[in-house]
Structure formats: structure tokens, C-alpha cells
C-alpha positions as CSV (number, residue, x, y, z in Angstrom):
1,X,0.0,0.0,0.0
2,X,2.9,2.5,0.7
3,X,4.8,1.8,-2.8
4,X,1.4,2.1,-4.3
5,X,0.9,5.6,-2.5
6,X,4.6,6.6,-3.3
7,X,4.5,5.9,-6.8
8,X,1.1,7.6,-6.7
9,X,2.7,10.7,-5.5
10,X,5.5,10.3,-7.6
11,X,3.4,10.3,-10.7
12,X,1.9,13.4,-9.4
13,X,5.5,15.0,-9.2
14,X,6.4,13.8,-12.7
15,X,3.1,15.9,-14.0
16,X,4.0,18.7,-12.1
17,X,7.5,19.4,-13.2
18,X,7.1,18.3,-16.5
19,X,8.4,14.5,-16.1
20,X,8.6,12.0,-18.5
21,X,6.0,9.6,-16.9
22,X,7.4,6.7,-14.9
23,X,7.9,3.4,-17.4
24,X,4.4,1.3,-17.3
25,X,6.0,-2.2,-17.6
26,X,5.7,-4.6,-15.3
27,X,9.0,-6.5,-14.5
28,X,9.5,-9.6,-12.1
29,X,11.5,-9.0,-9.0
30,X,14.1,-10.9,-9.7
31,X,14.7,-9.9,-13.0
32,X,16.5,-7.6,-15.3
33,X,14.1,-5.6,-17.6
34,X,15.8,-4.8,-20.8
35,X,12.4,-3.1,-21.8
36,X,12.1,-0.5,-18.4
37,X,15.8,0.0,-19.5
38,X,14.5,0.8,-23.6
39,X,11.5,3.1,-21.9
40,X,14.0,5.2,-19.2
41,X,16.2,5.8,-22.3
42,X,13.3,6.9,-24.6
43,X,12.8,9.2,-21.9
44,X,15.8,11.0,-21.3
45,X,15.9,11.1,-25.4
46,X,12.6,12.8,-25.3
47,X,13.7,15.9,-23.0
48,X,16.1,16.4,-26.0
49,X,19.5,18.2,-25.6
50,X,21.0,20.0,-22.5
51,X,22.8,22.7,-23.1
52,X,23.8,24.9,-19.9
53,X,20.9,26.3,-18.0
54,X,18.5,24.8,-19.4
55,X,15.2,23.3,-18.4
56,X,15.8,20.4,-20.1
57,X,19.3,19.7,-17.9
58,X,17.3,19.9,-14.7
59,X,14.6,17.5,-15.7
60,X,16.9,15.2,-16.8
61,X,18.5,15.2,-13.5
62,X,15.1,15.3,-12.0
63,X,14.2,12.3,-14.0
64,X,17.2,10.3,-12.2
65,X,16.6,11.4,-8.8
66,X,12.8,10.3,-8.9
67,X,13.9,7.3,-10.3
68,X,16.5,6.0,-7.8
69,X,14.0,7.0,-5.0
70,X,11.1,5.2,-6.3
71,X,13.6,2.3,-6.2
72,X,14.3,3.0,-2.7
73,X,18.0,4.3,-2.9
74,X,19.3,6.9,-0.9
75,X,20.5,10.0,-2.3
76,X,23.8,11.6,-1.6
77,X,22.7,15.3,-1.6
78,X,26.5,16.1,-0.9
79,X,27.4,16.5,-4.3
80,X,24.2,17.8,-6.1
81,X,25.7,21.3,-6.1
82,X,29.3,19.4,-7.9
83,X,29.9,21.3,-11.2
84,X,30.1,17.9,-13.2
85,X,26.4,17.5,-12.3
86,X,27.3,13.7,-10.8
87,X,24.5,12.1,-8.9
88,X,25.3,8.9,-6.2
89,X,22.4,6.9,-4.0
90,X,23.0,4.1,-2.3
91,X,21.3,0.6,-1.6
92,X,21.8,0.1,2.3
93,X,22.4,-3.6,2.9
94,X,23.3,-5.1,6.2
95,X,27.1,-4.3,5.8
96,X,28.6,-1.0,5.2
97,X,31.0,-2.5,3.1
98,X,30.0,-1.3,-0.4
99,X,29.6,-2.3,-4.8
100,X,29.9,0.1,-6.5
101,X,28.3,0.6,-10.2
102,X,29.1,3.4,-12.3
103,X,27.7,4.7,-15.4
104,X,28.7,7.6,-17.1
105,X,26.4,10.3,-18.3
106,X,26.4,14.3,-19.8
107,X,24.3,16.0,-17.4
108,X,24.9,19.1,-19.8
109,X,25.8,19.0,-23.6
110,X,24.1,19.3,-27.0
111,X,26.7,16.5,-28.4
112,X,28.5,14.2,-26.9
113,X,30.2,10.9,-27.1
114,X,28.4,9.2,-24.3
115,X,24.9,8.5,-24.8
116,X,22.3,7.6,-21.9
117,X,22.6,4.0,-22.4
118,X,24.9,3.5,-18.9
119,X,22.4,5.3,-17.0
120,X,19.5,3.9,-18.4
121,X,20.8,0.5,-17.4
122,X,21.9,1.9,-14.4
123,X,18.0,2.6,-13.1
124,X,17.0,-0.3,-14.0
125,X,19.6,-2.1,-12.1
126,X,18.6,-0.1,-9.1
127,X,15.0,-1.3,-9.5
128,X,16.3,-4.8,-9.8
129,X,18.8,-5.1,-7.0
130,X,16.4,-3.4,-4.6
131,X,13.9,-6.1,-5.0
132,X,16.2,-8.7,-4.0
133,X,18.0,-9.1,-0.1
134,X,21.7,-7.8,-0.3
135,X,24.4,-8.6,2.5
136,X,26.4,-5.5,1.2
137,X,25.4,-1.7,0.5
138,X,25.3,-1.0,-3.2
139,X,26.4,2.5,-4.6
140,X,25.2,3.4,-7.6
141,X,26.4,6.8,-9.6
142,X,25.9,8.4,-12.5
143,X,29.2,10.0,-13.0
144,X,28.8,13.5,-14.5
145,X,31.2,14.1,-17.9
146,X,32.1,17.3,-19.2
147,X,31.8,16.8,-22.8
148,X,35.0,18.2,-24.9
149,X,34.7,21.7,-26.2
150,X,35.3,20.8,-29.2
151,X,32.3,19.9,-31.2
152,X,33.9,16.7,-33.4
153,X,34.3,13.3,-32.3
154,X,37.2,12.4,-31.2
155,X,37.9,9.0,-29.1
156,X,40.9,10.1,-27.2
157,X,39.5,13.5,-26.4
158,X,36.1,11.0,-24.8
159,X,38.3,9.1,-23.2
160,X,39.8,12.0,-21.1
161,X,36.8,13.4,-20.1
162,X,35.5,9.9,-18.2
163,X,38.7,9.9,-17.0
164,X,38.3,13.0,-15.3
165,X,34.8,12.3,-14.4
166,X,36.9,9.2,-12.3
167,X,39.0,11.3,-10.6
168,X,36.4,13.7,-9.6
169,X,34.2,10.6,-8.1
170,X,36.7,9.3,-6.3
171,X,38.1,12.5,-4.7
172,X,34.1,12.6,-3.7
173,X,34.3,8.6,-2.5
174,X,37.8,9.8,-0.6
175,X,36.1,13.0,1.0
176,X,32.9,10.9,2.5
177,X,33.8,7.5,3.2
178,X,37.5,6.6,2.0
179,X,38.1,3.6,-0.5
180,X,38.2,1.3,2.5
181,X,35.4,-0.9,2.7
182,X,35.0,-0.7,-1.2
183,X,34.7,-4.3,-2.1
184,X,34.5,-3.6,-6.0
185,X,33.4,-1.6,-8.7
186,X,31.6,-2.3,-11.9
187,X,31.8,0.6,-14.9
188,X,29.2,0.6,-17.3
189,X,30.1,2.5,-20.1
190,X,28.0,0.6,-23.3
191,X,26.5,2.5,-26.1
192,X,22.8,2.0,-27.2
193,X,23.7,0.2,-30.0
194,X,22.5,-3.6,-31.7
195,X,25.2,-6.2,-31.4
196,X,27.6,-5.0,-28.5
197,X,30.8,-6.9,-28.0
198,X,32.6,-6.3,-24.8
199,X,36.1,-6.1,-24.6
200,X,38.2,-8.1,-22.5
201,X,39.7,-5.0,-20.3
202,X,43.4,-6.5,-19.7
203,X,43.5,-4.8,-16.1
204,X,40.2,-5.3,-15.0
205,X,40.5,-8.0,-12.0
206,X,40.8,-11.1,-13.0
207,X,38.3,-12.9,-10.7
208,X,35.4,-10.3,-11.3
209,X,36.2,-10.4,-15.4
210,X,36.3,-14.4,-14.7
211,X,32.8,-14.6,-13.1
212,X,31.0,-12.1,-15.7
213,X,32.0,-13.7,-18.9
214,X,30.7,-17.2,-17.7
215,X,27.4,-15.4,-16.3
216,X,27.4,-14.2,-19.7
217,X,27.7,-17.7,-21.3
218,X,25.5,-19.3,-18.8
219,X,22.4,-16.5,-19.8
220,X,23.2,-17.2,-23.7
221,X,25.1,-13.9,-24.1
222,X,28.6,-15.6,-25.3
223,X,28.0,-13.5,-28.2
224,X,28.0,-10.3,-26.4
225,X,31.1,-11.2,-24.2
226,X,33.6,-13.3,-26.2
227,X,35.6,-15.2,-24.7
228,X,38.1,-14.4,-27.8
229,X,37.4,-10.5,-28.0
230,X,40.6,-8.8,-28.4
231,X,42.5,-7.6,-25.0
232,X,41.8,-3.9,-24.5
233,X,43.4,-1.5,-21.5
234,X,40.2,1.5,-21.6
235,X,41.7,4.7,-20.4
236,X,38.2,5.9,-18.9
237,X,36.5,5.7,-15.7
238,X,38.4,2.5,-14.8
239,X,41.9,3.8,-15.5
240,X,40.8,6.9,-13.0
241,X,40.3,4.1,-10.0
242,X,43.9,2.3,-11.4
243,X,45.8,5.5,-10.9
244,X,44.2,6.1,-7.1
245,X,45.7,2.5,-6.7
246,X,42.7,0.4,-6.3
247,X,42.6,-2.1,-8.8
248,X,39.3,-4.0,-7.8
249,X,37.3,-2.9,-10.7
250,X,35.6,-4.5,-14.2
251,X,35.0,-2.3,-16.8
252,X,32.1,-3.5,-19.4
253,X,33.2,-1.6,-21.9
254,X,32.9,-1.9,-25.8
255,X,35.2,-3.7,-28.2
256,X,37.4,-0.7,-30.1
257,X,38.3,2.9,-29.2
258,X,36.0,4.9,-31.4
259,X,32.5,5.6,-29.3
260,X,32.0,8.3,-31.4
261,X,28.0,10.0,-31.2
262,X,25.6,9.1,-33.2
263,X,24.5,12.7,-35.5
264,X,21.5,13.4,-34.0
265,X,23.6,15.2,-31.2
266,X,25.1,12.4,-28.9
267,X,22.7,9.6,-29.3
268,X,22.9,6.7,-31.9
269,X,19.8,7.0,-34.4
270,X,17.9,4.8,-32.4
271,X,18.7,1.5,-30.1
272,X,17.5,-2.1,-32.1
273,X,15.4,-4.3,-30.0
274,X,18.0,-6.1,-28.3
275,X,20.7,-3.1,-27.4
276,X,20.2,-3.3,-24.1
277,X,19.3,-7.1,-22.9
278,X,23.2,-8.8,-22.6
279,X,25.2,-5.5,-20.6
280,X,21.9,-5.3,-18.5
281,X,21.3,-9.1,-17.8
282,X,24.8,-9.6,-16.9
283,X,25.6,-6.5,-15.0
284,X,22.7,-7.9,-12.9
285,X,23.2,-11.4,-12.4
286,X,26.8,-10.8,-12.4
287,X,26.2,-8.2,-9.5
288,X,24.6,-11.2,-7.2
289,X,27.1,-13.6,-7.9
290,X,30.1,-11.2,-7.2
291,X,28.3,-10.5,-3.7
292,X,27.1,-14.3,-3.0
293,X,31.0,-14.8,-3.5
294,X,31.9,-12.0,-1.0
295,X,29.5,-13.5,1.3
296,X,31.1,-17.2,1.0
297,X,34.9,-15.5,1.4
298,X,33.4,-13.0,4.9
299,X,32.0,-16.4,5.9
300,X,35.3,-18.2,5.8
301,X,37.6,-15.6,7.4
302,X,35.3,-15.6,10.3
């Protein structure tokens, strides 16, 4: 009766400021929803561009923030004055120790080479793990990126600038609670594209890269994470957390260099039907396992 009443009143709120409506698709508990993850996307496409000081900028961010509460996560009002616009809420679970997921995202920019795929996925992940008893606190951001000033693609160029939108998370992370008690941390940083490969990040750690390419082969997504992808070393969001010296990270991150934008202003032309279904539906199931594992390993050294 109380979610009912919440997302009632949240519905309300969406009308109110101007929301895209909250997605009407039913998903099981226990379940990643590739579709809620198409319909948060179409979403944050339909409030269009966000150039600086716009309306359309705050109601993306507004779109985020009533998402992650209606999914019951806690949000870190520490930061929502940062000038990269980045936006953390937590999961609380019974330890403090915490997961962290990442996504990048352009809280402000007419073009860009990150589209809204990561945090798309990143709600939806929210929903899912909330639904489902956790022994550790999850963190969940959406790391702000200043787009380059220059308006043409250029790879290098977009890998600096989630680079820095690393750094600045994790002088945040430093500033509030330390790296201690950071069990891992999972980047997202797909594009909404058909027929994703994920690379096989050379320094992501070894365990955690281990147990997500076999969750991908045991949910029929070999295809999507190939065990014979080409090693690659991402300079991003990952490399960021590599520099501060803590190496217990996975970046998902696509095969190749070049994640150029799409030309209709940082967005591909449109996501096929099953763009989001493998990143999503391992992230997920990949997420449990990692923390069932953590769970077996605190058990042991008790």
C-alpha cells in the first residue's frame, strides 16, 4: 500500500514538473528488464538536448533522482551542487561495506560521445537489486562528464573526459567515506547500440572479469562477451580508479576505441530491440554472484 501511495505521489511530481511519466512495464523481481531500460532511455531522449541552464538539464536530473528513489535508494545530496552535475544513491544492505556501479552520463551537452545507455541501465539495475535481499550496501552513480569543447568526435578526447569524471568521483568517495570498505566496482560505459561486443579489459581484475564472462555464457550472451574478443586497456572511468591504486574494478566496456555520437547530437539513431538485454542481464546477475561470492569468502575468514 505504501509503494502504491509513493508511486502515486510520484506520478503526481512527474506531471508537475514536466516529467517523462514513470515506465508502465511490469518487471518480475528478480529480473533484469531490458524493456524499463529501452522506456528510461526513450525518456531521457525525449527531454532532448541539455545545453547549460537549461530546463531540459534539470529535468533530466530530476528524471534520475525520482527514479532511484522510487527504487528505494538513498540519495547523496552532498554532491548535487558538484559542477560535473554527478549524482550517487545508495542501496543500504546489512554491511557497510559497499559495490559500487558506475555509469557515465552528460548531465549538460548538445553533443557528446556518451549516450544515456549506462544510465538507463543503471535505473534499472537499481529497481532490480532493490527487490532482492543484499548482505552489502550498493552504490550506484551516475558520473557527470564534461563533454569536450570541441564539437567533433574524437575518441581520445572522450576518453579523457571519463577519465576525469573518475578522478572527480573518487576524490568525492575519498572525502565521504575513504576507498576502504569498497569491495569492488563495476563501470558501465556501453552505447545503445545492436550487437555489443565487450572487450576483454586487460586490467580489469581477474576474478570479477572471470565470473561475468561465464554469467554471460551461462544467460546465452557468449555473443556479447567473447571469450576471444581482443584484449583492450580503456583509459576511462576505470583507469581513474587504477591511478588512485585500487585495482578492484571490471569495466564493461565496448570492443574498439572509437565511441564516437551518433548525429542526431550524442545519441545513436535509435537502439535495435535487443541493445540493451546482454550489458543489462549480466551487470545484474553478475552483481549477485560477485556478492554471493563476498558473502562465502566473509564467511570463511570468520
Amino acid at each position: 500500500m505504501c509503494r502504491l501511495v509513493a508511486g502515486l505521489l510520484l506520478v503526481g511530481l512527474a506531471g508537475c514538473s514536466n516529467l517523462p511519466p514513470p515506465p508502465e512495464i511490469d518487471a518480475s523481481a528478480d529480473r533484469f528488464s531490458a524493456e524499463r531500460v529501452r522506456a528510461h532511455y526513450a525518456a531521457l531522449a525525449r527531454i532532448g538536448p541539455r545545453p547549460p541552464g537549461s530546463a531540459a538539464t534539470d529535468r533530466a536530473r530530476a528524471y534520475l533522482e525520482r527514479e532511484l528513489r522510487w527504487a528505494g535508494a538513498e540519495l547523496d545530496d552532498t554532491g548535487n551542487e558538484d559542477a560535473d552535475g554527478s549524482l550517487l544513491a545508495r542501496l543500504p544492505g546489512p554491511s557497510s561495506d559497499r559495490v559500487l556501479v558506475v555509469a557515465p552520463w552528460v548531465p549538460v551537452g548538445v553533443r557528446t560521445s556518451v549516450d544515456d545507455a549506462g544510465v538507463a541501465i543503471l535505473l534499472e539495475l537499481a529497481r532490480a537489486l532493490s527487490r532482492n535481499p543484499r548482505s552489502y550496501t550498493v552504490v550506484l552513480v551516475a558520473a557527470g562528464v564534461v563533454p569536450p569543447a570541441r564539437p567533433a568526435p574524437d575518441p581520445r578526447r572522450a576518453s579523457e573526459a571519463l577519465r576525469e569524471a573518475g578522478a572527480a568521483l573518487i576524490r568525492r568517495i575519498e572525502a565521504e567515506d575513504g576507498l576502504r570498505g569498497l569491495r569492488a566496482v563495476l563501470v558501465l560505459e556501453p552505447r545503445a547500440v545492436e550487437g555489443t561486443q565487450i572487450a576483454r579489459d586487460l586490467r580489469s581484475h581477474p576474478v570479477f572479469r572471470d565470473l561475468f564472462w561465464r554469467t554471460a555464457a551461462r544467460l546465452g550472451h557468449a555473443d556479447a562477451f567473447p571469450s576471444d574478443a581482443p584484449w583492450a586497456t580503456p583509459e576511462g572511468i576505470q583507469g581513474a580508479f587504477l591511478s588512485a591504486g585500487y585495482g578492484q574494478v571490471l569495466s564493461l566496456v565496448e570492443v574498439g576505441e572509437d565511441r564516437a555520437a551518433g548525429p542526431d547530437g550524442g545519441r545513436p539513431a535509435g537502439p535495435g530491440p535487443g541493445a540493451f538485454e546482454p550489458v543489462g542481464a549480466v551487470a545484474y546477475e553478475g552483481l549477485v554472484q560477485l556478492m554471493h561470492r563476498f558473502e562465502r569468502i566473509d564467511a570463511f575468514s570468520k
